[in-house]
Structure formats: C-alpha cells, structure tokens
C-alpha positions as CSV (number, residue, x, y, z in Angstrom):
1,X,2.4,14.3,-21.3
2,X,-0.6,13.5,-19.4
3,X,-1.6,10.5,-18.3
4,X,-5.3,9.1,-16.9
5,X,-4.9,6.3,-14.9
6,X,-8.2,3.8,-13.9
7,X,-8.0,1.0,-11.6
8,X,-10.9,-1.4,-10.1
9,X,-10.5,-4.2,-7.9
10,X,-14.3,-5.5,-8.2
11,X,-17.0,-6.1,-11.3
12,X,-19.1,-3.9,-9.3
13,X,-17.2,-0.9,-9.9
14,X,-16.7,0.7,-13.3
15,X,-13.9,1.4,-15.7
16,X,-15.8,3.6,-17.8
17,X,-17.1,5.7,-14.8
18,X,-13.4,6.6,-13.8
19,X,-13.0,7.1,-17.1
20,X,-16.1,9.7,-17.5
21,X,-14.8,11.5,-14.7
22,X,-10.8,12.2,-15.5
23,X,-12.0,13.2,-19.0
24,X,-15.1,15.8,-17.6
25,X,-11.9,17.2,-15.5
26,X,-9.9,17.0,-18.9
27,X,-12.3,19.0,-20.8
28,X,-13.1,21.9,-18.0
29,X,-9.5,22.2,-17.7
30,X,-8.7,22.3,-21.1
31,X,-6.3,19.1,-20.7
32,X,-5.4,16.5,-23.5
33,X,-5.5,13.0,-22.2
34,X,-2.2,11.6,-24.3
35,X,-2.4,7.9,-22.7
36,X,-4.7,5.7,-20.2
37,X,-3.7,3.0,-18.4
38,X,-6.9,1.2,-17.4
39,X,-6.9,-2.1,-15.3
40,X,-9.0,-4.8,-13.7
41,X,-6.9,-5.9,-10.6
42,X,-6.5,-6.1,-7.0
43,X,-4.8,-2.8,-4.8
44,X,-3.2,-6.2,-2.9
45,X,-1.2,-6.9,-6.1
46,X,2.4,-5.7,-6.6
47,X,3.1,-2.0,-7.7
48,X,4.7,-3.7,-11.0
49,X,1.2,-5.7,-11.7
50,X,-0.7,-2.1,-11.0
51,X,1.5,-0.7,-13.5
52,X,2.5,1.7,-11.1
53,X,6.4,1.2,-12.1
54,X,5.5,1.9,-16.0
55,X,3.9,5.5,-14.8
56,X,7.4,6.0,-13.2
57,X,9.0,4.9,-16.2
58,X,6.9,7.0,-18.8
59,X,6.5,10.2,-17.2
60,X,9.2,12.8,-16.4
61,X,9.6,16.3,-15.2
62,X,6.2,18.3,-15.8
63,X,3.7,15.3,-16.9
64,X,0.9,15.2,-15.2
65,X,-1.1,11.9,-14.1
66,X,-4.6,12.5,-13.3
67,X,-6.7,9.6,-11.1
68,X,-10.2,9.8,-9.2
69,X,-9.4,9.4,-5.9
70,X,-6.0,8.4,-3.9
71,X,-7.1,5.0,-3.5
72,X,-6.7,4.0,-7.2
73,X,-2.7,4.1,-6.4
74,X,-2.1,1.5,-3.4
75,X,-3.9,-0.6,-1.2
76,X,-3.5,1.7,2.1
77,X,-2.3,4.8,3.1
78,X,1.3,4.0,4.0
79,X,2.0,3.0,0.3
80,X,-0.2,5.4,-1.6
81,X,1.9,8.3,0.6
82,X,5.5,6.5,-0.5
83,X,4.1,6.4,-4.0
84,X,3.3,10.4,-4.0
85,X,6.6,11.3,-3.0
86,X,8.0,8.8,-5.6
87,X,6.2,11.0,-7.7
88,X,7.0,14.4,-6.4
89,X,11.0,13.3,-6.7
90,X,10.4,13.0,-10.4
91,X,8.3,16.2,-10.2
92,X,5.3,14.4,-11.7
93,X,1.9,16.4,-11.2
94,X,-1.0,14.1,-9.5
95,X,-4.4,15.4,-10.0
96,X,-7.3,13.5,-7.9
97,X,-10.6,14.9,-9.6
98,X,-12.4,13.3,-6.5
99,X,-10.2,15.0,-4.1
100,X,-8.9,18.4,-5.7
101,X,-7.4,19.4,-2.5
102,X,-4.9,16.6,-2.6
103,X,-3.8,17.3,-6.3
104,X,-0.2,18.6,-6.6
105,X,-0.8,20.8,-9.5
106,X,-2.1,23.8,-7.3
107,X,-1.6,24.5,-3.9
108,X,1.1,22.0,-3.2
109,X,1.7,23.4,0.5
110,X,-1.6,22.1,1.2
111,X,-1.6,19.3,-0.3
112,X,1.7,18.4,1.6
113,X,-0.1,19.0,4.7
114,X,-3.2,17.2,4.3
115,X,-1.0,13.7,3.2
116,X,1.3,14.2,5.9
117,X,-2.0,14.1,8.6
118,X,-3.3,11.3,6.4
119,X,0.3,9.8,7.2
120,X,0.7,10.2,10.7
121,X,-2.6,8.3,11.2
122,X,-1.4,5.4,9.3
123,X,1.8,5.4,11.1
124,X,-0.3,5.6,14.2
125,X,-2.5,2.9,13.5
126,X,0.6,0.4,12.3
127,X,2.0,1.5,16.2
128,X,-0.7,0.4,17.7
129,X,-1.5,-2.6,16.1
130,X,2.2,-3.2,16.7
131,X,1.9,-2.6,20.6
132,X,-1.5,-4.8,20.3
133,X,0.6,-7.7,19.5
134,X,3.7,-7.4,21.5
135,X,0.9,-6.9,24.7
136,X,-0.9,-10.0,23.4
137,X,2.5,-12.1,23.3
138,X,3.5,-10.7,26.7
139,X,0.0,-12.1,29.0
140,X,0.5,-15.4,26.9
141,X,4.1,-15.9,28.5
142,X,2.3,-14.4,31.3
143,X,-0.1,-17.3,31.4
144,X,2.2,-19.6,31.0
145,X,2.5,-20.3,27.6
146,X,5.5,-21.4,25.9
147,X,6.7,-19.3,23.2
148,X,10.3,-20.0,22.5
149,X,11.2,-22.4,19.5
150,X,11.8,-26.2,20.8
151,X,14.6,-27.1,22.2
152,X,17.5,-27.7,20.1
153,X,16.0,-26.6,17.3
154,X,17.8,-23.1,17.4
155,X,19.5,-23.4,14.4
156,X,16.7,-25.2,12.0
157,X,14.8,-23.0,9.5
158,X,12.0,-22.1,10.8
159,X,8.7,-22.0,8.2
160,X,8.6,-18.6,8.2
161,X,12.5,-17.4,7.3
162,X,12.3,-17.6,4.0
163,X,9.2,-15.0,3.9
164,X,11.2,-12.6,6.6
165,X,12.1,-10.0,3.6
166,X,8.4,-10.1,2.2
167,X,6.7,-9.9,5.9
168,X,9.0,-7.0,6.7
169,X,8.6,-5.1,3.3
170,X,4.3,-6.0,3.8
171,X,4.8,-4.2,7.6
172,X,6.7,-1.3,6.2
173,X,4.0,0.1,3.7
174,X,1.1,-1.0,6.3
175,X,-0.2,-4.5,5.3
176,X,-2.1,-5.6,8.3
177,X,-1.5,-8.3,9.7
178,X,-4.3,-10.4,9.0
179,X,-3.9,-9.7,5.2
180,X,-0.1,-10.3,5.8
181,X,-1.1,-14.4,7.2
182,X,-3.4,-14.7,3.7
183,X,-0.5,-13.6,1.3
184,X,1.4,-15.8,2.9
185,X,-0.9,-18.7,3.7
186,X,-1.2,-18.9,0.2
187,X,2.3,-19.7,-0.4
188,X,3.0,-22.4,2.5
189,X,1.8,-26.2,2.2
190,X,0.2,-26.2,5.8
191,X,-1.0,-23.1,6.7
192,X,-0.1,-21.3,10.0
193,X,-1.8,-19.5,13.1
194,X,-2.0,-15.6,13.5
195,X,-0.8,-16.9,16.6
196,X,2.8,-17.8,14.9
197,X,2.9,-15.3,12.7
198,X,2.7,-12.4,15.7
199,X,5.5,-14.5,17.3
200,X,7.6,-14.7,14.1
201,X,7.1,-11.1,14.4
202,X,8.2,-10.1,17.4
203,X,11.2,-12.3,17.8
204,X,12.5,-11.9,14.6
205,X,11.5,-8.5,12.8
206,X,12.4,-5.5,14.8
C-alpha cells in the first residue's frame, strides 16, 4: 500500500498544497495513492495525536509512505531520525518529494548517510545546550548562590518529580529546553523559573 501523509501546524500553510505535491510525484512515478492521512495539528503534539502510531500500525513490509519534506514527521531532528528507523525496522519505504535524496526507496546508502550527519548535529546541539546549563549552574554556586533543596526537606516531593519521566523522555528526542518549561508550565498551578527547571535537571536527570 502507499500512503500520503500531510501535516500543518499553522492556517498559513496549506493542506491542499502538500497534497498537490505528493500526488504530481504520484503521477510522474506512476504510483497509486491508496490512503491520506491529512491533519491540522501541532509537530509539539504526541506521535499518537500526529497519527504517526496508525502509519506504524497500517503499513508493513514493502508499503511505501510518501510526505513533502522530513519535517511533516516530528518536531525536531532527534525524533524525526528515531521515527525513520522505526520505519526502516518495519521496512517501510519513506519518499520526501521535497527532498528526494532523503527518500529510502532509491539509494538508501545515501540516504543513511545524509540522516546520520543531520543526526550528529542534533546530538551535538542537545550536548551543548546540555554543557550550557551545567556551566550556567556551576558560576551561580560560584557566586554564591544556593542551589541545594532546603534543609530538611530532602525527602519531600519536589514539584517537579512527578514530570521526571516526561522531562527525560522530552530531552531524549531533543525538546529544548525552553519548550520543555512551556509543556510543563502548562500542567503546574504556579509556574516555575528556567532557573529551576535547569536545576531539576542537573541534579536529578543524568
């Protein structure tokens, strides 16, 4: 089977012109779309609200799921290169109409190569904002500042422990960490500092 799937996150962009495009590749190609999945939604929401896990579901060995650009699948480069290999384990073809040398139908050595550069500098850039924050932590003790949790209160919950799975998964695919403090901002009563999130961090995810 071959799938087409269309995601925007704004009104300014366009269903239809995703739509226009995977079916103009469709027709040179001589390929039958059999199913589009076409949605209005946020690359910050879950994989599950993407629809990404009913892909998985439907396709199998030899389908082929055909998309505009790599960016239609996740919300950053850490996740969209866990989704491909999800894909390659259940030998699914991904064709990218907007970026034919990342397709897997073809030249797959290639394609391997490009996402694993494309991977590296996301892992580098999630390093780096990693030693950003343990250096910022480090000249605040430096200057004085009291970081530790209050005394006595070792073995209190602390705000932030019932969110440690969530913060940890959100680090592993790349969420930054000022989109980490919104999504989960948005959850808590008061709202907390970048400030206390970094700490939470470092103390308590390694």
């Amino acid at each position: 089977m071959i799938f087409g799937y269309i995601r925007v996150s704004t009104e300014q962009q366009s269903l239809q012109n995703q739509k226009h495009k995977i079916l103009e590749y469709a027709q040179q190609h001589k390929l039958l779309i059999d199913e589009f999945i076409e949605l209005e939604i946020s690359s910050k929401k879950s994989q599950k609200e993407r629809k990404i896990d009913i892909l998985l579901e439907k396709m199998g060995e030899g389908d082929i799921l055909i998309c505009t650009e790599l960016s239609r699948l996740g919300r950053n480069m850490l996740e969209i290169l866990n989704l491909v290999e999800q894909f390659n384990q259940h030998k699914i073809k991904l064709i990218f109409t907007n970026q034919p040398e990342l397709s897997t139908n073809q030249n797959e050595a290639l394609s391997s190569l490009l996402l694993a550069i494309y991977g590296y500098f996301a892992q580098t850039e999630r390093e780096i904002i990693s030693e950003r924050t343990k250096q910022g932590l480090s000249a605040a003790r430096a200057m004085g500042k009291v970081l530790g949790r209050p005394k006595g209160a070792k073995n209190k919950t602390r705000i932030l422990d019932p969110y440690k799975e969530e913060i940890t998964r959100l680090l592993t695919i790349g969420v930054s960490q000022s989109s980490i403090l919104k999504i989960i901002n948005a959850k808590l009563d008061k709202p907390i500092s970048m400030t206390a999130l970094r700490y939470f961090i470092f103390y308590s995810i390694k």
